[in-house]
C-alpha positions as CSV (number, residue, x, y, z in Angstrom):
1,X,0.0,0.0,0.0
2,X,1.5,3.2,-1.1
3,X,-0.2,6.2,1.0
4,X,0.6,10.2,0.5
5,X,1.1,11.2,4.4
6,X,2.2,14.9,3.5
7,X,3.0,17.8,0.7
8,X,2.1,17.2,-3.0
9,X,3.6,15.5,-6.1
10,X,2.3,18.0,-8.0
11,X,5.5,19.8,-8.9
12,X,6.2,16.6,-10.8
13,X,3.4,17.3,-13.4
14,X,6.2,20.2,-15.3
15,X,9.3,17.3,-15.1
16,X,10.7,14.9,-17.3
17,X,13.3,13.4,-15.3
18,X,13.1,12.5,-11.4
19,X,16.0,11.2,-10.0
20,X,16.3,8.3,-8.1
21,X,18.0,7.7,-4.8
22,X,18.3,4.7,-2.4
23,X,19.1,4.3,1.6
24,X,19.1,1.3,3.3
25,X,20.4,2.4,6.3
26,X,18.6,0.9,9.7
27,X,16.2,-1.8,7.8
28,X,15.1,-4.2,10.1
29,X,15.0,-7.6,7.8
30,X,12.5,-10.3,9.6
31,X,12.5,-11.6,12.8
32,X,16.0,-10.8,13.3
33,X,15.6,-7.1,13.8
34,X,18.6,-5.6,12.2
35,X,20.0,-6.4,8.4
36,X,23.4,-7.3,10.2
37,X,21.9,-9.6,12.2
38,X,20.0,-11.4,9.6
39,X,22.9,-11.5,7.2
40,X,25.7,-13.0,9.7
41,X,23.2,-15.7,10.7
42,X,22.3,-16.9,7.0
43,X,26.0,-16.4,5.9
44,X,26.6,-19.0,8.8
45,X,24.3,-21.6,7.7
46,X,25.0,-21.1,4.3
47,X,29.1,-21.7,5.0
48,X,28.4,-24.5,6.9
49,X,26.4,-26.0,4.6
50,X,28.8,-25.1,1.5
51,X,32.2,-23.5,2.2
52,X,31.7,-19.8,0.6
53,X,28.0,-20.7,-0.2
54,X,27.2,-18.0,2.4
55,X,30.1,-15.4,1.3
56,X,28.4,-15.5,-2.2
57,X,25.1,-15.1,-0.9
58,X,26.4,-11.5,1.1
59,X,27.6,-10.6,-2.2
60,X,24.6,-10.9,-4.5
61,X,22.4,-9.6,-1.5
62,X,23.8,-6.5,-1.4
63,X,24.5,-6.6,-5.1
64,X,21.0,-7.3,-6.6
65,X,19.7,-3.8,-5.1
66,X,21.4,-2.0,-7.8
67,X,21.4,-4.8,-10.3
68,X,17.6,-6.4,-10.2
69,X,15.6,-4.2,-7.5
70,X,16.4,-0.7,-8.3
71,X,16.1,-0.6,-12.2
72,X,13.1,-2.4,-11.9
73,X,11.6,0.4,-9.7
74,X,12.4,3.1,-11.8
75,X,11.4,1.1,-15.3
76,X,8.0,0.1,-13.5
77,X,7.8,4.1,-12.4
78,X,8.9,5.5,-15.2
79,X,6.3,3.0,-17.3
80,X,3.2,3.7,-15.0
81,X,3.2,7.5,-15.2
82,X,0.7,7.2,-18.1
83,X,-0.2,11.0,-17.8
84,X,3.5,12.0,-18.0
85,X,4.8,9.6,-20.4
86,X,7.9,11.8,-20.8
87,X,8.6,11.6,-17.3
88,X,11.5,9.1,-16.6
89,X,12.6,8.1,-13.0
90,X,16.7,7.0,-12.7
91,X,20.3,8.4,-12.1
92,X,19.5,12.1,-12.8
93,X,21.3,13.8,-10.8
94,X,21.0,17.2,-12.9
95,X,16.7,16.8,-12.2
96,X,15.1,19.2,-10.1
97,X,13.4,17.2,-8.1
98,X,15.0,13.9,-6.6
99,X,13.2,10.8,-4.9
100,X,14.9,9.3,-2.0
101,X,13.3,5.6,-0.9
102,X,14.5,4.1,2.5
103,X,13.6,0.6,2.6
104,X,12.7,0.9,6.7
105,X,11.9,-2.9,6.6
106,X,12.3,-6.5,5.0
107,X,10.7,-9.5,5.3
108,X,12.8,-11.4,2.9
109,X,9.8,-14.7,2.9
110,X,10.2,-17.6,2.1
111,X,9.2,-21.1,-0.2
112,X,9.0,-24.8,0.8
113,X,6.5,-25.6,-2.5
114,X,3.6,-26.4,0.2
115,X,3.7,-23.2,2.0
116,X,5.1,-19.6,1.7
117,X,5.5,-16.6,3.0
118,X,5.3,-13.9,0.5
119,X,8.7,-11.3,0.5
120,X,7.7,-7.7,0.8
121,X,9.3,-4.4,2.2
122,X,8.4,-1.2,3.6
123,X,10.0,2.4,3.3
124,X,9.4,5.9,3.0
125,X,9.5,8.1,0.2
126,X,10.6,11.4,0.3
127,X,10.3,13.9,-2.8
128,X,13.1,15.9,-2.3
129,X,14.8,19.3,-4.4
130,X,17.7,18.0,-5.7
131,X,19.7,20.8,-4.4
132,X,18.1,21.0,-0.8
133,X,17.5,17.8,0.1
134,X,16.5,19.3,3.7
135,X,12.6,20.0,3.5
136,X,10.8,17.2,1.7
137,X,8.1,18.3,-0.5
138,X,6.2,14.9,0.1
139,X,6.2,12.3,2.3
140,X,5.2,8.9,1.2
141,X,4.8,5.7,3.1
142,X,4.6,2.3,1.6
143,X,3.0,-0.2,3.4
144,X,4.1,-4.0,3.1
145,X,4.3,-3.9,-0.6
146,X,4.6,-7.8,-1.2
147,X,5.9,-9.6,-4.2
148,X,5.5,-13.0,-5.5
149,X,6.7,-15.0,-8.5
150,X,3.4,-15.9,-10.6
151,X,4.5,-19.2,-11.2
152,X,5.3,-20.1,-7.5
153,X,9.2,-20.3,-8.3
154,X,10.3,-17.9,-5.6
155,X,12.5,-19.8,-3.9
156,X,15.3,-17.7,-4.6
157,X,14.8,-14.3,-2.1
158,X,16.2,-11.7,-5.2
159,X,13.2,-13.8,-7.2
160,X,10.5,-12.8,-4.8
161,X,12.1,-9.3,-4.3
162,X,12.0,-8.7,-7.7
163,X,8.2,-7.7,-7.0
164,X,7.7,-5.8,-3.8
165,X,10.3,-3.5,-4.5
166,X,9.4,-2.3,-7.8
167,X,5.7,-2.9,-6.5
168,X,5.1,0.3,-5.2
169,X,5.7,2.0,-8.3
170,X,2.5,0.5,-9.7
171,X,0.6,3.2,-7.7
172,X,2.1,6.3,-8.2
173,X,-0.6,9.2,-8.8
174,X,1.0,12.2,-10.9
């Protein structure tokens, strides 16, 4: 659920390019509370299931943000503007106006073919001036946006975070 909790995306309407930044700073990922705690404990089964099984999963975890999650968000945002087709959403730096989401929250799911959990996240949004990032023209919360593979196959966590990421970006109203 993506909700407008203050200011206006109506400056927006004028633009053609929005750029895009990313923070995960603080996330909380499950029921482990913190990302580092999370990560440590699955790199530690993983090695000692597989010596550097787990050492290649802290790699692509932290390396499929910027390779599958992020460009997905900003092709599905810049693709579901449909009254601002021209508007593109990206690495922009020279835009007016610059979108900062903090993923607050991860709940990474999970798949055993019988039962699942679905992966989703949560974060704010802030609509920012590129040049004074300081007072946020809107505030936007999104609300455990979950994702799923559509075939079932999510048994591989960037898989099912391929969808709640980007998710969000479904609803934007410009």
């Amino acid at each position: 659920m993506v909700k407008l909790t203050s200011g206006s995306l109506d400056v927006l309407k004028q633009e053609t390019a929005v750029n895009v930044l990313y923070s995960y700073e603080g996330m909380g990922v499950g029921k482990s509370g913190s990302e580092k705690d999370y990560v440590d404990k699955k790199v530690a089964e993983l090695n000692q299931k597989e010596v550097g099984r787990g050492d290649k999963w802290r790699q692509a975890w932290v390396d499929d943000r910027a390779n599958r999650f992020q460009p997905k968000f900003e092709n599905l945002s810049t693709s579901n503007s449909p009254e601002r087709k021209s508007l593109t959403f990206g690495a922009h730096p020279d835009a007016k106006y610059t979108l900062i989401l903090k993923t607050t929250f991860t709940e990474p799911g999970w798949n055993v073919a019988i039962a699942r959990r679905p992966a989703l996240i949560s974060a704010t949004v802030l609509l920012v001036e590129t040049q004074n990032q300081t007072n946020p023209i809107a505030t936007l919360t999104i609300t455990k946006a979950t994702g799923m593979d559509a075939w079932g196959v999510d048994y591989d966590t960037a898989i099912g975070f391929r969808n709640p990421t980007p998710k969000p970006a479904r609803n934007w109203v410009f």
